[in-house]
PyMOL CGO cylinders between C-alpha atoms (Angstrom):
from pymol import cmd
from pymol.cgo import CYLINDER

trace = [
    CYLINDER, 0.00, 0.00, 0.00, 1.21, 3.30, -1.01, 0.3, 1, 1, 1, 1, 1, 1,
    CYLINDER, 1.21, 3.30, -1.01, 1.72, 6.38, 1.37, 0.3, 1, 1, 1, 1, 1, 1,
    CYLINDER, 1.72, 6.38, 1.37, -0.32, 9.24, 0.31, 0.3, 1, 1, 1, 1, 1, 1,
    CYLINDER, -0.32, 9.24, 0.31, 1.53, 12.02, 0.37, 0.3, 1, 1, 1, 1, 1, 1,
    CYLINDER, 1.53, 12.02, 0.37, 0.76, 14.91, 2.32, 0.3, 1, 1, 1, 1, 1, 1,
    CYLINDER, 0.76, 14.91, 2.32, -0.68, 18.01, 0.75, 0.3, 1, 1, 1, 1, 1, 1,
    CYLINDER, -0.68, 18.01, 0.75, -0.36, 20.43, 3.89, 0.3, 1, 1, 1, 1, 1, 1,
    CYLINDER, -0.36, 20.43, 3.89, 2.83, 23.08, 4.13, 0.3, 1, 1, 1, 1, 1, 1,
    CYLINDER, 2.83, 23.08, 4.13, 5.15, 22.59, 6.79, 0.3, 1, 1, 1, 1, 1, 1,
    CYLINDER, 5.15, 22.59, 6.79, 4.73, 25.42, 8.94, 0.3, 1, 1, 1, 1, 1, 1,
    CYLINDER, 4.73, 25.42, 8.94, 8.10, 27.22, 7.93, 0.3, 1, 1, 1, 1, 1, 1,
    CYLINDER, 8.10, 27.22, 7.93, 7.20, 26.45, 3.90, 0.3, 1, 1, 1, 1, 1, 1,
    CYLINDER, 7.20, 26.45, 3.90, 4.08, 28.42, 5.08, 0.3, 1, 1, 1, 1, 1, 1,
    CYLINDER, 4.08, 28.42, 5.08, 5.97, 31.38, 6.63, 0.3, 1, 1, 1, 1, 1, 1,
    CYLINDER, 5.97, 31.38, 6.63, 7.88, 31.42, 3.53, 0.3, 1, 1, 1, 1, 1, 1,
    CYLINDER, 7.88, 31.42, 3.53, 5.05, 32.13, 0.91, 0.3, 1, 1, 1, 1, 1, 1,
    CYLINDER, 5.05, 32.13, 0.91, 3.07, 34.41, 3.60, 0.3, 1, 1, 1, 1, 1, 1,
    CYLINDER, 3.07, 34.41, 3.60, 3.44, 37.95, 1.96, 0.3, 1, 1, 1, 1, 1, 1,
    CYLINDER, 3.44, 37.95, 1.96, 4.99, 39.95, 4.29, 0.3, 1, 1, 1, 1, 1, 1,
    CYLINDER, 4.99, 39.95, 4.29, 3.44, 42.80, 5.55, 0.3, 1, 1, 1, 1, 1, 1,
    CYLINDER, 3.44, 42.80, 5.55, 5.17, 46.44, 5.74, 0.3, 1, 1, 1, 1, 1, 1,
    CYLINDER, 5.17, 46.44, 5.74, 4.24, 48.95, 7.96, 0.3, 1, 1, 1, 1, 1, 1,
    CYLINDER, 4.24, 48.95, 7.96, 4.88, 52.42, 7.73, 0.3, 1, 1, 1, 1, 1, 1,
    CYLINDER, 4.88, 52.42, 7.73, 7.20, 54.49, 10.03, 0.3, 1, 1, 1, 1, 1, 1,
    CYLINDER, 7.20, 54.49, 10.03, 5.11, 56.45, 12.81, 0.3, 1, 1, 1, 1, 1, 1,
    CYLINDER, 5.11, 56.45, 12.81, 8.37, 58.31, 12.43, 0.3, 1, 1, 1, 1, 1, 1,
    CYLINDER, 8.37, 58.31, 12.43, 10.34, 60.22, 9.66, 0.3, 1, 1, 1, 1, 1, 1,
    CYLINDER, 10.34, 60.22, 9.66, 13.38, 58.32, 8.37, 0.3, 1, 1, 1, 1, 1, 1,
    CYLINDER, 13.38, 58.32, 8.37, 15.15, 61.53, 7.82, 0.3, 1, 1, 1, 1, 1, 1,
    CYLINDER, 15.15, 61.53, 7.82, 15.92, 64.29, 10.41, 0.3, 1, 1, 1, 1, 1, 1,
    CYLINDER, 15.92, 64.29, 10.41, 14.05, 67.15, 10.18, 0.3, 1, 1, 1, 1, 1, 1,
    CYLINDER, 14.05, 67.15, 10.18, 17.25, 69.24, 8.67, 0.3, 1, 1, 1, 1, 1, 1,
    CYLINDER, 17.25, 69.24, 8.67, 17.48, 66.64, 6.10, 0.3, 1, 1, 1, 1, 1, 1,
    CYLINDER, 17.48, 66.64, 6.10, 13.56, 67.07, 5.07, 0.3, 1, 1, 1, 1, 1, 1,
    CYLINDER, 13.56, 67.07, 5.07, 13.83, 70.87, 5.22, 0.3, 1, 1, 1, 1, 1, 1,
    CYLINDER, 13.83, 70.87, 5.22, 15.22, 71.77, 2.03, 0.3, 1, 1, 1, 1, 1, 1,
    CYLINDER, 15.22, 71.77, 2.03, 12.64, 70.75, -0.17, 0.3, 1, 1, 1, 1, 1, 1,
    CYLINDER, 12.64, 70.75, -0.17, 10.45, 73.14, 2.08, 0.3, 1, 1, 1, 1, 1, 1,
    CYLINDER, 10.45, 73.14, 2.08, 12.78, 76.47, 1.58, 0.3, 1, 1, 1, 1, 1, 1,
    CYLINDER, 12.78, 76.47, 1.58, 13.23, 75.38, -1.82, 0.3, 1, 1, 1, 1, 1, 1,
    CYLINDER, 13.23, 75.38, -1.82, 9.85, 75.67, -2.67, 0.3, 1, 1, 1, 1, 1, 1,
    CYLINDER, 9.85, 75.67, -2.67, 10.27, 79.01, -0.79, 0.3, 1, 1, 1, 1, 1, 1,
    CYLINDER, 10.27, 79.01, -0.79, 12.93, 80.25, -2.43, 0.3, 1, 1, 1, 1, 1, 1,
    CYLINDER, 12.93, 80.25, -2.43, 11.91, 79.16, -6.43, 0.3, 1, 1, 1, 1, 1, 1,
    CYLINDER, 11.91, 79.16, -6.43, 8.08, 79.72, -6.15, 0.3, 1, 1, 1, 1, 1, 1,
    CYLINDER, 8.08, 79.72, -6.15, 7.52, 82.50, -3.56, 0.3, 1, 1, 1, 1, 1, 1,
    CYLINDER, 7.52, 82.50, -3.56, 5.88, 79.71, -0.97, 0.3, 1, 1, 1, 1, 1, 1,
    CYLINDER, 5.88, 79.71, -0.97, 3.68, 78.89, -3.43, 0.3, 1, 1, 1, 1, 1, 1,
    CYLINDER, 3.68, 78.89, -3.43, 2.39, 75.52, -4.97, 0.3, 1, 1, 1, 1, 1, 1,
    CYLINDER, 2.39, 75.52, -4.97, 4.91, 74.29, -7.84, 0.3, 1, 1, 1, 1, 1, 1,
    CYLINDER, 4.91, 74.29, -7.84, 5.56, 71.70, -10.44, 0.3, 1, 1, 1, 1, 1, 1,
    CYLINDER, 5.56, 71.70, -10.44, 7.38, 68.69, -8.89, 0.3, 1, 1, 1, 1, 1, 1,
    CYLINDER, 7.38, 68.69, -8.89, 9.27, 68.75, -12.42, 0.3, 1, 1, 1, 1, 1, 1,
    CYLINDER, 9.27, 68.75, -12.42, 9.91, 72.33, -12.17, 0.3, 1, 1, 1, 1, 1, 1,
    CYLINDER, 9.91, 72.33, -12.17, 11.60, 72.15, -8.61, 0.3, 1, 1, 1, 1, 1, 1,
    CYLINDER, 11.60, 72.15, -8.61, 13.63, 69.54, -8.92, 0.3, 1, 1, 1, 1, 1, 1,
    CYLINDER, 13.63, 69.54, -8.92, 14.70, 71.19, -12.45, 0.3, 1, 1, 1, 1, 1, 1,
    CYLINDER, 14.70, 71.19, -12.45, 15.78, 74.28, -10.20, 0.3, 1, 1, 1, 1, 1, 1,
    CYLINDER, 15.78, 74.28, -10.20, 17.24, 72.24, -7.34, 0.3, 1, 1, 1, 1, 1, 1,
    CYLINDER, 17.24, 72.24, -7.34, 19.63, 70.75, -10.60, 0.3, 1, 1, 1, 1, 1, 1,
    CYLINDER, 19.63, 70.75, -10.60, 18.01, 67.29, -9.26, 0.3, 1, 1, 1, 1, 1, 1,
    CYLINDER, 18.01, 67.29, -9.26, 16.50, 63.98, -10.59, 0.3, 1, 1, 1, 1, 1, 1,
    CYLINDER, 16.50, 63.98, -10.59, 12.87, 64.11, -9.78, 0.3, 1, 1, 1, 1, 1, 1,
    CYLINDER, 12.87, 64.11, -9.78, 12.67, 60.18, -9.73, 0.3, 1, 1, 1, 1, 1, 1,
    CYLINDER, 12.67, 60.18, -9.73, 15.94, 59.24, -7.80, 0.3, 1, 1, 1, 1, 1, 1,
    CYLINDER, 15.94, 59.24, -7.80, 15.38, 57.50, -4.17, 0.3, 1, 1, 1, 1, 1, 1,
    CYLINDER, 15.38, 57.50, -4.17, 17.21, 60.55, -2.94, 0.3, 1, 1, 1, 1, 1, 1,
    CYLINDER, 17.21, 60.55, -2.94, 14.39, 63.39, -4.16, 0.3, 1, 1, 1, 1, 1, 1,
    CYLINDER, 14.39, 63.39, -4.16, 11.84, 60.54, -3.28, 0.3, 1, 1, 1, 1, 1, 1,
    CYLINDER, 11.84, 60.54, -3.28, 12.89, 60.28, 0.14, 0.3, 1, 1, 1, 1, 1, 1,
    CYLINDER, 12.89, 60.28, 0.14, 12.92, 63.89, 0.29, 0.3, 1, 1, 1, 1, 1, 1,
    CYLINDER, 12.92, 63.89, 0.29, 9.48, 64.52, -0.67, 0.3, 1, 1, 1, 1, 1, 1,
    CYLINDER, 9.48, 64.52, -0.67, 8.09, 61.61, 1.56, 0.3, 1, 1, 1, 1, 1, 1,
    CYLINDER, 8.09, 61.61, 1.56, 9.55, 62.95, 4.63, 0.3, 1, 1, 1, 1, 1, 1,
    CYLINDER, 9.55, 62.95, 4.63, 9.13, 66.81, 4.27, 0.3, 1, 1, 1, 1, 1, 1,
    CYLINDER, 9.13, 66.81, 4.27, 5.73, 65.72, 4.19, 0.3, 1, 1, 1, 1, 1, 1,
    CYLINDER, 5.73, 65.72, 4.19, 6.06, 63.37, 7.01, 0.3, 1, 1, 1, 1, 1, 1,
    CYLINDER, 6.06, 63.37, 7.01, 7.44, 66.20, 8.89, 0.3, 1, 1, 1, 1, 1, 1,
    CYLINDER, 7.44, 66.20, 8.89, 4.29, 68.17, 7.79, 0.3, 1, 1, 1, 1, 1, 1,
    CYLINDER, 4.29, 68.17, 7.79, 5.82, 71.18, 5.91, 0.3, 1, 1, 1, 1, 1, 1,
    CYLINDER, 5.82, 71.18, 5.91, 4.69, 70.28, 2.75, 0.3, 1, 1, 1, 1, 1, 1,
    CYLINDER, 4.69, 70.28, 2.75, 1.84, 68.20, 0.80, 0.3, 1, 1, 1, 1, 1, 1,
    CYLINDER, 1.84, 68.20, 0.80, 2.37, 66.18, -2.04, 0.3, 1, 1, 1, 1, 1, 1,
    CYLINDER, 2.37, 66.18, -2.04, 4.15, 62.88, -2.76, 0.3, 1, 1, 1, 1, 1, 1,
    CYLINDER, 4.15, 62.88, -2.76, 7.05, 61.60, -5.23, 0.3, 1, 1, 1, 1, 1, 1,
    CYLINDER, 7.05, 61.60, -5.23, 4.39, 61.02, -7.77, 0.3, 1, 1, 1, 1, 1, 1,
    CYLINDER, 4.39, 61.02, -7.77, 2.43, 64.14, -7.47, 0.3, 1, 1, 1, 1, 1, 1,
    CYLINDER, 2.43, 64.14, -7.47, 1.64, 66.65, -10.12, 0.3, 1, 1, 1, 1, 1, 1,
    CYLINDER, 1.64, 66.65, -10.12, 2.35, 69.60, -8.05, 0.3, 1, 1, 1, 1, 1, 1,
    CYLINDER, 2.35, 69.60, -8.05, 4.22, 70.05, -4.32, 0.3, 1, 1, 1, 1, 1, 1,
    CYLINDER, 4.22, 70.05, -4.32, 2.63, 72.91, -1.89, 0.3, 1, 1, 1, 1, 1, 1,
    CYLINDER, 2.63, 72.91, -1.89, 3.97, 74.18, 1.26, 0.3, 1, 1, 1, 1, 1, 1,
    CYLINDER, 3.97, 74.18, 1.26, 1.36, 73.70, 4.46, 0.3, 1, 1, 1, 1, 1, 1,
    CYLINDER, 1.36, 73.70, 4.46, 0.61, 76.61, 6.53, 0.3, 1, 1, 1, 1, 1, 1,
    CYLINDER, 0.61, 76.61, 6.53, 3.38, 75.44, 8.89, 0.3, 1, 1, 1, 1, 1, 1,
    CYLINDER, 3.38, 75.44, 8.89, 5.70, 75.22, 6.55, 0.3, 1, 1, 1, 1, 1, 1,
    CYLINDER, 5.70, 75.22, 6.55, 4.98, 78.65, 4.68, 0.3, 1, 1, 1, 1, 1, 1,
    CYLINDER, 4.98, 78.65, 4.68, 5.83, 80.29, 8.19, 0.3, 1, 1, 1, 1, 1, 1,
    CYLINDER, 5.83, 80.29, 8.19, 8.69, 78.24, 8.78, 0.3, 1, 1, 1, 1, 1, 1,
    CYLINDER, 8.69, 78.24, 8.78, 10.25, 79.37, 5.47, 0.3, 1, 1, 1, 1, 1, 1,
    CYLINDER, 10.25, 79.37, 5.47, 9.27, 82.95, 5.71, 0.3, 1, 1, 1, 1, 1, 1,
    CYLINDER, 9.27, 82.95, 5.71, 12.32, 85.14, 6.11, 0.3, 1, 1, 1, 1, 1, 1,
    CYLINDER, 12.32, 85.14, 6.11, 10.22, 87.36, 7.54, 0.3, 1, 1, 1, 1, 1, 1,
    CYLINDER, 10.22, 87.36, 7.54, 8.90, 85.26, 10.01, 0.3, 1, 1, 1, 1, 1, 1,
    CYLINDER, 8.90, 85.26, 10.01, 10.47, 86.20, 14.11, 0.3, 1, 1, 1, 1, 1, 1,
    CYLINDER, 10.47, 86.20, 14.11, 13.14, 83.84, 15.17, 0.3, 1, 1, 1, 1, 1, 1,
    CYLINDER, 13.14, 83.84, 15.17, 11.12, 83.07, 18.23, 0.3, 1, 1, 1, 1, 1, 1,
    CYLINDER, 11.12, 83.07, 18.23, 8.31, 81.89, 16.17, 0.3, 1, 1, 1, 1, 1, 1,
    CYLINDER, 8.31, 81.89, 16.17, 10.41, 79.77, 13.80, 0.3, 1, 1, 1, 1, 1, 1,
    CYLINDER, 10.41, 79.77, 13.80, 11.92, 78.13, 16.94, 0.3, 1, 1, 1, 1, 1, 1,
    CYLINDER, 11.92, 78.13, 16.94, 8.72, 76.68, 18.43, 0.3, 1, 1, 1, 1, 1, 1,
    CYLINDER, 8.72, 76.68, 18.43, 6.86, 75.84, 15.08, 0.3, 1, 1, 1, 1, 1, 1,
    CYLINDER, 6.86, 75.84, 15.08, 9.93, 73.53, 14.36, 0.3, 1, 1, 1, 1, 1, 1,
    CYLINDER, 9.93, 73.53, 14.36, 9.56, 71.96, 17.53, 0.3, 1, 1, 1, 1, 1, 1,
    CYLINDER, 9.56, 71.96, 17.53, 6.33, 71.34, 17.37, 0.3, 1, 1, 1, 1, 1, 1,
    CYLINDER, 6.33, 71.34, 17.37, 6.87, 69.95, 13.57, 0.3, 1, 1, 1, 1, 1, 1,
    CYLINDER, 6.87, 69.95, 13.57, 10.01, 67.38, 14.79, 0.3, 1, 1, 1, 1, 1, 1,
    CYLINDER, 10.01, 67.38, 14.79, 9.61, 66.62, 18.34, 0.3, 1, 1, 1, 1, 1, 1,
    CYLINDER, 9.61, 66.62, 18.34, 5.45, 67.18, 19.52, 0.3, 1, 1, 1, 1, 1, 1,
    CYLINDER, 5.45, 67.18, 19.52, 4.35, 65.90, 16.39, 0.3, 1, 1, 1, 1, 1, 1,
    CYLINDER, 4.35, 65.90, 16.39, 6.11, 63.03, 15.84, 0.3, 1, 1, 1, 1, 1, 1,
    CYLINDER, 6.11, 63.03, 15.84, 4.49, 60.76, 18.45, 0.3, 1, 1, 1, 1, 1, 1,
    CYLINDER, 4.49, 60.76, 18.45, 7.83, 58.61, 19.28, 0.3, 1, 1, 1, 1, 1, 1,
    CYLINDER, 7.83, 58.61, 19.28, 9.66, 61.33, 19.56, 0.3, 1, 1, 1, 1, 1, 1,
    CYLINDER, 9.66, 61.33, 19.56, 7.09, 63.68, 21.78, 0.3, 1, 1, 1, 1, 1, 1,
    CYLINDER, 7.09, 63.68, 21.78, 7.13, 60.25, 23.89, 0.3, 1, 1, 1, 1, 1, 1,
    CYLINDER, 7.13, 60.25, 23.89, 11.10, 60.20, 24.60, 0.3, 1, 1, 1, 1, 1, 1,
    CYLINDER, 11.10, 60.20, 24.60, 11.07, 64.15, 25.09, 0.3, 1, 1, 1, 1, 1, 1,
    CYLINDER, 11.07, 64.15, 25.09, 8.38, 63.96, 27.85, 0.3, 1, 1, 1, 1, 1, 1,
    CYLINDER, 8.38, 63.96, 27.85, 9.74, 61.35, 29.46, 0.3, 1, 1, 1, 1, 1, 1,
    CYLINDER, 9.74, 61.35, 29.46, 13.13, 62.40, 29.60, 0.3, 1, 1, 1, 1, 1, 1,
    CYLINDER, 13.13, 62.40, 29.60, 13.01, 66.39, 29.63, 0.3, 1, 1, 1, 1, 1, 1,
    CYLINDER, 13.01, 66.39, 29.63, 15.04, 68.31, 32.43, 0.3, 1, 1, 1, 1, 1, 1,
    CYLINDER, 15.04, 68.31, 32.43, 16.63, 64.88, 32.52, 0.3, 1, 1, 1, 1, 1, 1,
    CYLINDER, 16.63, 64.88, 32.52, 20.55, 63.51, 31.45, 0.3, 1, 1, 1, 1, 1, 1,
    CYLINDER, 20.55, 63.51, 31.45, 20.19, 61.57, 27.96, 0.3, 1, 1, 1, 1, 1, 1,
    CYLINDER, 20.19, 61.57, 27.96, 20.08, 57.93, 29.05, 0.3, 1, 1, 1, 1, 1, 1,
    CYLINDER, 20.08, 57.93, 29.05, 21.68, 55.14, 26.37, 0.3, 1, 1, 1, 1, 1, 1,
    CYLINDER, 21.68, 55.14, 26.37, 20.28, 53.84, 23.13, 0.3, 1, 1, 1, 1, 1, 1,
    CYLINDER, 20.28, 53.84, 23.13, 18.88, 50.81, 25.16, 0.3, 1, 1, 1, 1, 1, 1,
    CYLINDER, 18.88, 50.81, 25.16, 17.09, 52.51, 27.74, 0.3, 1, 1, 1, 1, 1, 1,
    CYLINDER, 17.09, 52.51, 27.74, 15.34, 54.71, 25.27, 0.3, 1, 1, 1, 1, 1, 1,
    CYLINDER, 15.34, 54.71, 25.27, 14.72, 51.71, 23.00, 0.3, 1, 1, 1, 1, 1, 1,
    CYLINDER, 14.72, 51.71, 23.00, 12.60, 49.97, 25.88, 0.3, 1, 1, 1, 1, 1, 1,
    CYLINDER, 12.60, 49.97, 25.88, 10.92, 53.14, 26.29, 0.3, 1, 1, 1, 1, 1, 1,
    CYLINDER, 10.92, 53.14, 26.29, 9.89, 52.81, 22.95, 0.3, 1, 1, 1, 1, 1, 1,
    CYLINDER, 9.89, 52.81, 22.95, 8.73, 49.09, 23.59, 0.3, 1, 1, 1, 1, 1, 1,
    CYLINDER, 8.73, 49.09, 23.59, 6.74, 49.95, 26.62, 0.3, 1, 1, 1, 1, 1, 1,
    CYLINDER, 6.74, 49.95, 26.62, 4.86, 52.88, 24.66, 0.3, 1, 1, 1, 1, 1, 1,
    CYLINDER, 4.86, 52.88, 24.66, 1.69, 51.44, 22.44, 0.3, 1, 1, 1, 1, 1, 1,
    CYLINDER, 1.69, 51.44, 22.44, 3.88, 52.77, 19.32, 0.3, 1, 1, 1, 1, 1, 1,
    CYLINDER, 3.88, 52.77, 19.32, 5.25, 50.27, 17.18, 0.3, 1, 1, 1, 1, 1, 1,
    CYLINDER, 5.25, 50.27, 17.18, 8.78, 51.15, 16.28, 0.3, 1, 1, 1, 1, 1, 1,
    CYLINDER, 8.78, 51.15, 16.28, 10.63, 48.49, 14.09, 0.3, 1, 1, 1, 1, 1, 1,
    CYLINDER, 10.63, 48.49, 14.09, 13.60, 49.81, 13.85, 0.3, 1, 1, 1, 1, 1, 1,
    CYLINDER, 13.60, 49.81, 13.85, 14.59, 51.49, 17.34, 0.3, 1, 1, 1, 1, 1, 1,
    CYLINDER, 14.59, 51.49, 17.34, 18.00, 52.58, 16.81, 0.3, 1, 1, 1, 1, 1, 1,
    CYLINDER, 18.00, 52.58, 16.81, 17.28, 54.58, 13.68, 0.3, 1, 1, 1, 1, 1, 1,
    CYLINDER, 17.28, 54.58, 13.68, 13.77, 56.35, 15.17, 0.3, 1, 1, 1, 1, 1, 1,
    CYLINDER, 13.77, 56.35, 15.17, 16.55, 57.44, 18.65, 0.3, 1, 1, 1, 1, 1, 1,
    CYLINDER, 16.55, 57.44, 18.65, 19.25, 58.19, 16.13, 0.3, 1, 1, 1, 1, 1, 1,
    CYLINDER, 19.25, 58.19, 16.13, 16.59, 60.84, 14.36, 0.3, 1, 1, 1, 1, 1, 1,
    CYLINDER, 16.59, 60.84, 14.36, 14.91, 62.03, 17.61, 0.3, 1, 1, 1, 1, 1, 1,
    CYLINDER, 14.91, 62.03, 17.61, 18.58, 63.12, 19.16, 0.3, 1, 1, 1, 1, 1, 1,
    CYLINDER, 18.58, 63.12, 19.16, 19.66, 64.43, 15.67, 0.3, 1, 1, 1, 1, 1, 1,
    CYLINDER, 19.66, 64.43, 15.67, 16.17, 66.74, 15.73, 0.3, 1, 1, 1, 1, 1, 1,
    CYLINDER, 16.17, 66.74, 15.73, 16.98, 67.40, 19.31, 0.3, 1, 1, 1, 1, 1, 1,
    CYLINDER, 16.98, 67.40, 19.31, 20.51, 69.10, 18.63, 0.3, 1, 1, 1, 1, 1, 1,
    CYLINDER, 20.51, 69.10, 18.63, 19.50, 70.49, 15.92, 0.3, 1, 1, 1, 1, 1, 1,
    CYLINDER, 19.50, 70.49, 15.92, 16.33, 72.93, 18.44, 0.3, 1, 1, 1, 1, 1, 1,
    CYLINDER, 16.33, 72.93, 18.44, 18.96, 73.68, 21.03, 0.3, 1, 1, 1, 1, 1, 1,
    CYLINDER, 18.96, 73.68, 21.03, 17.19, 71.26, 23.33, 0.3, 1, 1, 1, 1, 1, 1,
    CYLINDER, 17.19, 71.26, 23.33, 20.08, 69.05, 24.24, 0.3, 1, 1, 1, 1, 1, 1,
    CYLINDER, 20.08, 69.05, 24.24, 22.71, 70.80, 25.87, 0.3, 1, 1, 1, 1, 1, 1,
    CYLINDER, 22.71, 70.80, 25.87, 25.60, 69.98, 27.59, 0.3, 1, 1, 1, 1, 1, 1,
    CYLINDER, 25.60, 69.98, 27.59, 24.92, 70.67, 31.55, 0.3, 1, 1, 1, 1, 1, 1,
    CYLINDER, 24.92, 70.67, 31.55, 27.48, 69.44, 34.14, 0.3, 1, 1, 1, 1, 1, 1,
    CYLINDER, 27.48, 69.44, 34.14, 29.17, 67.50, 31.80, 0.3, 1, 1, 1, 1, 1, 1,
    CYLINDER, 29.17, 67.50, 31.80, 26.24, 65.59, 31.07, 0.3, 1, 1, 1, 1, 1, 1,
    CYLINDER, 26.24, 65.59, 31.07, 24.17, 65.94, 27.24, 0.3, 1, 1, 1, 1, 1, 1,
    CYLINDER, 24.17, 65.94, 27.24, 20.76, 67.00, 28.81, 0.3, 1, 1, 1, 1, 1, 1,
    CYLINDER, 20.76, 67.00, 28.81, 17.18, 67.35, 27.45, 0.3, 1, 1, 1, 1, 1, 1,
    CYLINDER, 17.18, 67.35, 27.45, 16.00, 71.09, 28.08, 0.3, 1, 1, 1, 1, 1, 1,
    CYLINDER, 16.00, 71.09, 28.08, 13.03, 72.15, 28.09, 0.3, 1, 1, 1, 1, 1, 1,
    CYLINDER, 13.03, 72.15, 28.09, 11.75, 74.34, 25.06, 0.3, 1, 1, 1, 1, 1, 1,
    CYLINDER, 11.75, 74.34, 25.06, 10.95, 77.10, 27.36, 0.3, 1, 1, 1, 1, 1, 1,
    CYLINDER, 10.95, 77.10, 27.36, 14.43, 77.32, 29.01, 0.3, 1, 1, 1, 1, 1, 1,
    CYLINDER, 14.43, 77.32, 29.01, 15.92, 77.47, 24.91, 0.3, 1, 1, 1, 1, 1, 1,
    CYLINDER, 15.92, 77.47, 24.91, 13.99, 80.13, 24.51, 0.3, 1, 1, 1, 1, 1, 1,
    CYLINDER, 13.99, 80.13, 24.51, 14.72, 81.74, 27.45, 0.3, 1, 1, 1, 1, 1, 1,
    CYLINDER, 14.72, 81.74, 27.45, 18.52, 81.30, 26.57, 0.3, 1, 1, 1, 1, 1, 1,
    CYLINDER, 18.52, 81.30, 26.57, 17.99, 82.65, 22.53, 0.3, 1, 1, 1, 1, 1, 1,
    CYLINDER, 17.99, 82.65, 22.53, 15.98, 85.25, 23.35, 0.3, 1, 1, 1, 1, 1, 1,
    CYLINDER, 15.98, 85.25, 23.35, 16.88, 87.11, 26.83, 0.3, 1, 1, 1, 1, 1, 1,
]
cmd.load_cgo(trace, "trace")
């Protein structure tokens, strides 16, 4: 009597055809100076206003379909200073971002609005900052189960800190205090820029 062979998938055959399933960033994967840019550029070629994605990338001397201007466009509007994605007809500043770019727009302004556009947010980043401002910079690891214990699902932890401490330098708000790199508070910055 022959064996009949069996029809069903081992279980790792079956974890082999499963599609697998992305999921997006709740994060930018670019600091917020690298996603700036394409916000001032827009600025600075069509007076703030809403422009060809041809047209820009024509003036920033750039391929509009290399990863590099992709990734650009994704995260400026991750960042939420401009609308529009890699494919679009046409990119437009937001509000936020047609303030941010201003050069008429007060320092002090400028100052907050970013913060609010790369730290508050950006919800793994506004979690970190909360937890940890007026505090010393703990390491990567205690950060990363911060991270874990929050209901936000980061998949790549060291990249999301990396980005969050690069935004953070970038504001002012970590400073070295005592000898130790320490989260201030956006209040005391501005207290320090603008006495």
């Amino acid at each position: 009597m022959k064996a009949i062979a069996s029809k069903s998938r081992s279980p790792r055959a079956a974890e082999k055809a499963a599609p697998r399933t992305r999921t997006a960033r709740p994060y930018p994967a670019w600091t917020f100076e690298q996603a700036l840019p394409l916000a001032e550029a827009i600025q600075k070629f069509a007076s703030g206003e809403r422009v060809s994605r041809l047209t820009l990338f024509k003036q920033l001397d750039k391929s509009p379909t290399s990863s590099s201007s992709q990734n650009l466009v994704t995260n400026s509007a991750k960042y939420g200073l401009t609308t529009g994605s890699y494919v679009a007809e046409y990119l437009e500043l937001t509000e936020e971002g047609k303030t941010l770019t201003f050069p008429g727009t007060p320092e002090e302004e400028k100052l907050s609005l970013t913060y609010q556009l790369s730290i508050a947010r950006v919800r793994p980043f506004a979690v970190l900052y909360e937890r940890f401002k007026g505090k010393r910079l703990p390491a990567h690891e205690v950060l990363s189960d911060v991270l874990k214990e929050s209901d936000i699902h980061v998949d790549d932890a060291k990249e999301c800190i990396d980005n969050f401490i690069v935004n953070c330098k970038y504001l002012g708000l970590l400073q070295n205090i005592g000898g130790a790199e320490t989260l201030v508070s956006l209040d005391v910055r501005l207290d320090v820029m603008f006495q």
